[in-house]
FIRO-17149 format. One record per residue (C-alpha): residue number from 1; residue in three letters; x, y, z. Coordinates in Angstrom, 1 decimal, always signed. Each point is the difference from the previous one (the first is absolute). Example, Ala and Ser with C-alpha at 12.3 -4.5 7.8 and 13.67 -1.06 7.14 Angstrom:
<recs>
1, Ala, +12.3, -4.5, +7.8
2, Ser, +1.4, +3.4, -0.7
</recs>
This chain:
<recs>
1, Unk, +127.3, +144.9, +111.6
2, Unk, -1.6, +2.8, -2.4
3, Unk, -3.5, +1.5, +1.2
4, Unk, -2.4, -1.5, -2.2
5, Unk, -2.3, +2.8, -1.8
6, Unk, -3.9, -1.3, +0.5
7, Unk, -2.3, +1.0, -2.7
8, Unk, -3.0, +2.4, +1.5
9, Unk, -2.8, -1.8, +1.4
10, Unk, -3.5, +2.0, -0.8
11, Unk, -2.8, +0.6, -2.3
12, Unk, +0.0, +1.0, -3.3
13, Unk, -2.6, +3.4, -0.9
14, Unk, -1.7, -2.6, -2.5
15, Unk, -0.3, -2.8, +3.1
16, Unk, -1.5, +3.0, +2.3
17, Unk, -2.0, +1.2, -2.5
18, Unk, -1.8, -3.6, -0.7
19, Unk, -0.2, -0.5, +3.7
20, Unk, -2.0, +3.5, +0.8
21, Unk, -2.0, -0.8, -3.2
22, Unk, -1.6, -3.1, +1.5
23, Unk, -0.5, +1.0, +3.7
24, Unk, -1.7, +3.4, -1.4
25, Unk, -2.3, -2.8, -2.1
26, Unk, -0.6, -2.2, +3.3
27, Unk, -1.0, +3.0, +1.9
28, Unk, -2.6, +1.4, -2.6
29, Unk, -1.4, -3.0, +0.1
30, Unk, +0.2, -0.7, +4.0
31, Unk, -1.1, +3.5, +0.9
32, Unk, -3.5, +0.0, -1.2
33, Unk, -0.7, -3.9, +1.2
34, Unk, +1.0, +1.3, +3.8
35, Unk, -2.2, +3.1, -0.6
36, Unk, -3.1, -1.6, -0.6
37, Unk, +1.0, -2.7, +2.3
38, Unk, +0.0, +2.6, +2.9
39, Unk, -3.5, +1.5, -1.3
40, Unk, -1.2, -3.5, +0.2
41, Unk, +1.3, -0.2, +3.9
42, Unk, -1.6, +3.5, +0.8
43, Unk, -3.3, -1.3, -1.4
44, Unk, +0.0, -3.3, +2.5
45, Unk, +1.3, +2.2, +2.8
46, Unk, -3.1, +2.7, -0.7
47, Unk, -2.7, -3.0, -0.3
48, Unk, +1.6, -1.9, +3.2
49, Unk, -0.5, +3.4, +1.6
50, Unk, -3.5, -0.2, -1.2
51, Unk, -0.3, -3.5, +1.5
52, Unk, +1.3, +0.6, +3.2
53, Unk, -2.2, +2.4, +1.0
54, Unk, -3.0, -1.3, -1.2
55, Unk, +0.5, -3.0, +2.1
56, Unk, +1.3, +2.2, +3.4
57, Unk, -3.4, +1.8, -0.3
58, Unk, -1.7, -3.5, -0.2
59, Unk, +1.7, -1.3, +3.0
60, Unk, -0.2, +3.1, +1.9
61, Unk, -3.6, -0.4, -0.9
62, Unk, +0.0, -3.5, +1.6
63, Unk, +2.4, +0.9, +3.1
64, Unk, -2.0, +2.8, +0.9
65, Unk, -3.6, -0.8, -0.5
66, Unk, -0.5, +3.4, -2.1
67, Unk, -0.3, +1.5, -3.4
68, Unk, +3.1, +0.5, -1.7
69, Unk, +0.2, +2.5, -2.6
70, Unk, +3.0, -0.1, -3.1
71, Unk, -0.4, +3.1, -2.3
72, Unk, +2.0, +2.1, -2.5
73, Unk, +1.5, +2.9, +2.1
74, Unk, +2.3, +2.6, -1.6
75, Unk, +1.5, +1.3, +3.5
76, Unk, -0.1, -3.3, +1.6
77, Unk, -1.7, +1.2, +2.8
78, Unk, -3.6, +0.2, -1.0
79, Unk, -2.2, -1.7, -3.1
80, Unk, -0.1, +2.3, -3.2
81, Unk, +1.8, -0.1, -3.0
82, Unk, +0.8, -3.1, -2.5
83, Unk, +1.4, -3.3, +0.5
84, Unk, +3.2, +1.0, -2.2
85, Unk, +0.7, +3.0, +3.2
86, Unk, +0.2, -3.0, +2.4
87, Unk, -2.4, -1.6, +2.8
88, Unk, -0.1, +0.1, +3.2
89, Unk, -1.7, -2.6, +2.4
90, Unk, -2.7, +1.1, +3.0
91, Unk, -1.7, -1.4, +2.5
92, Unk, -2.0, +2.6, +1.5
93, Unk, +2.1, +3.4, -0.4
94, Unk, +3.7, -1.9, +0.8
95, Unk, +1.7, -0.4, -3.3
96, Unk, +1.7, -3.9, +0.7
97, Unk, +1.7, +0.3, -3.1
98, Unk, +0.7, +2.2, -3.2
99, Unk, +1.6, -0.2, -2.9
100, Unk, +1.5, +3.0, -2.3
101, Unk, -0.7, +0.6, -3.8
102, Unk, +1.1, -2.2, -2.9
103, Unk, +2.6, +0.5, -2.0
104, Unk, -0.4, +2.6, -2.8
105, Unk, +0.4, -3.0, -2.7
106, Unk, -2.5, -1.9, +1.8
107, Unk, -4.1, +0.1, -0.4
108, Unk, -2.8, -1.2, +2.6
109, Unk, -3.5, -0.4, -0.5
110, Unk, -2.9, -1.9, +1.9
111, Unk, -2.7, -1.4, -3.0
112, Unk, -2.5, +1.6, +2.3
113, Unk, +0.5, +3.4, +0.8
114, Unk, +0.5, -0.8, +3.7
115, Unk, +2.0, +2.1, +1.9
116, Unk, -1.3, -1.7, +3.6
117, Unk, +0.5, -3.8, +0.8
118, Unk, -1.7, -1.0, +2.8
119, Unk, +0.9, -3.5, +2.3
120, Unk, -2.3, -0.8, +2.4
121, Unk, +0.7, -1.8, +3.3
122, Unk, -0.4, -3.5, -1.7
123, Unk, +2.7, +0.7, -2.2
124, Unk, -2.5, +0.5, -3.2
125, Unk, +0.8, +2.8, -2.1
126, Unk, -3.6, +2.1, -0.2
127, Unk, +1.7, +1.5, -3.1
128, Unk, +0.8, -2.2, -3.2
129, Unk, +2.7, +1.2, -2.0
130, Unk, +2.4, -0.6, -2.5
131, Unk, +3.6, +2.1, -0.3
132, Unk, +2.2, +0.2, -3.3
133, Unk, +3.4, +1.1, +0.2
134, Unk, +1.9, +0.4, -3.0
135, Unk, +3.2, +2.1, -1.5
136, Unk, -1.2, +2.5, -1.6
137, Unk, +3.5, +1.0, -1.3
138, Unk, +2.4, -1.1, -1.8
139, Unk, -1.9, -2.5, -1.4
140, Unk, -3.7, +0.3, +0.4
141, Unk, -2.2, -2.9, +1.5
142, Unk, +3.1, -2.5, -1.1
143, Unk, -0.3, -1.3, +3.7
144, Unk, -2.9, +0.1, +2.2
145, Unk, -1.2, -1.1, +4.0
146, Unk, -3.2, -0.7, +0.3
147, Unk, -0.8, +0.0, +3.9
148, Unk, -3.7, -1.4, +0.8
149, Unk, -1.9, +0.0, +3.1
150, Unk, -2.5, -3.2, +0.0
151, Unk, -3.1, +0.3, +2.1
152, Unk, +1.5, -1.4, +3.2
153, Unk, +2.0, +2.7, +0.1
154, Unk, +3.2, -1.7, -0.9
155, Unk, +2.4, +1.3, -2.8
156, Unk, +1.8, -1.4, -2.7
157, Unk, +3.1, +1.1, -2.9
158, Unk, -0.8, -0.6, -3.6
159, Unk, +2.7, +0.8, -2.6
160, Unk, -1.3, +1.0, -3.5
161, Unk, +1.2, +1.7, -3.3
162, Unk, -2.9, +1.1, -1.7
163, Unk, +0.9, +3.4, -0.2
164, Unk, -3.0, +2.3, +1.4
165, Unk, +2.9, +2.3, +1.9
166, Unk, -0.2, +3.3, -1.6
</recs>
């Protein structure tokens, strides 16, 4: 019995070459598609933030039979500052609850220049307003949250595109 020679199993340069030429085309395309699906993520994460602690100061409101104030805070221990530095929740001078600033990509504004919300003990907010958070980079206003606070004090999530990020 003579050893038998086997030809050499492997890739040609040309097969390798073809190969690393349409996973560099998959990832240019992927890449970009996870990016601004991760934007899109931190945008729901920011407004559920929103959300959350609008409806803690309602129910601490309720629970506790006192005013509860939600403002913009940039230290996150006393009001001052603008909604895009962060909030913090009070009832009386405890902080319940605060939040840190946005992202840098990221924008927040309340349509009327409050920087105070204010539930009452019945839950109703004393303070109407209306919050827009949007990417402000890379592309501007493509996505937006629109986070409204009814007159019962309750809050709601609006998703939008009309572009007024800046």
């Amino acid at each position: 019995m003579s050893p038998r020679i086997s030809a050499a199993q492997g890739f040609t340069i040309v097969e390798l070459m073809v190969a690393l030429s349409i996973a560099a085309i998959l990832l240019s395309i992927a890449v970009p598609s996870y990016s601004g699906s991760q934007l899109n993520s931190q945008l729901r994460a920011s407004a559920n933030d929103l959300i959350g602690s609008i409806n803690l100061a309602r129910s601490e409101a309720i629970k506790g039979g006192a005013t509860v104030t939600l403002c913009a805070s940039e230290n996150a221990e006393t009001c001052g500052g603008t909604w895009k530095q962060g909030w913090i929740v009070l009832r009386g001078d405890e902080v319940l609850h605060s939040v840190s600033a946005m992202p840098a990509a990221f924008q927040l504004t309340e349509s009327f220049g409050n920087a105070t919300l204010l539930f009452r003990s019945t839950g109703i907010d004393a303070t109407p307003a209306n919050f827009t958070l949007c990417r402000a980079r890379p592309k501007a206003g493509s996505h937006e949250r629109i986070v409204t606070i009814d007159a019962t004090g309750r809050a709601f999530v609006g998703r939008t595109s009309t572009g007024v990020c800046s």
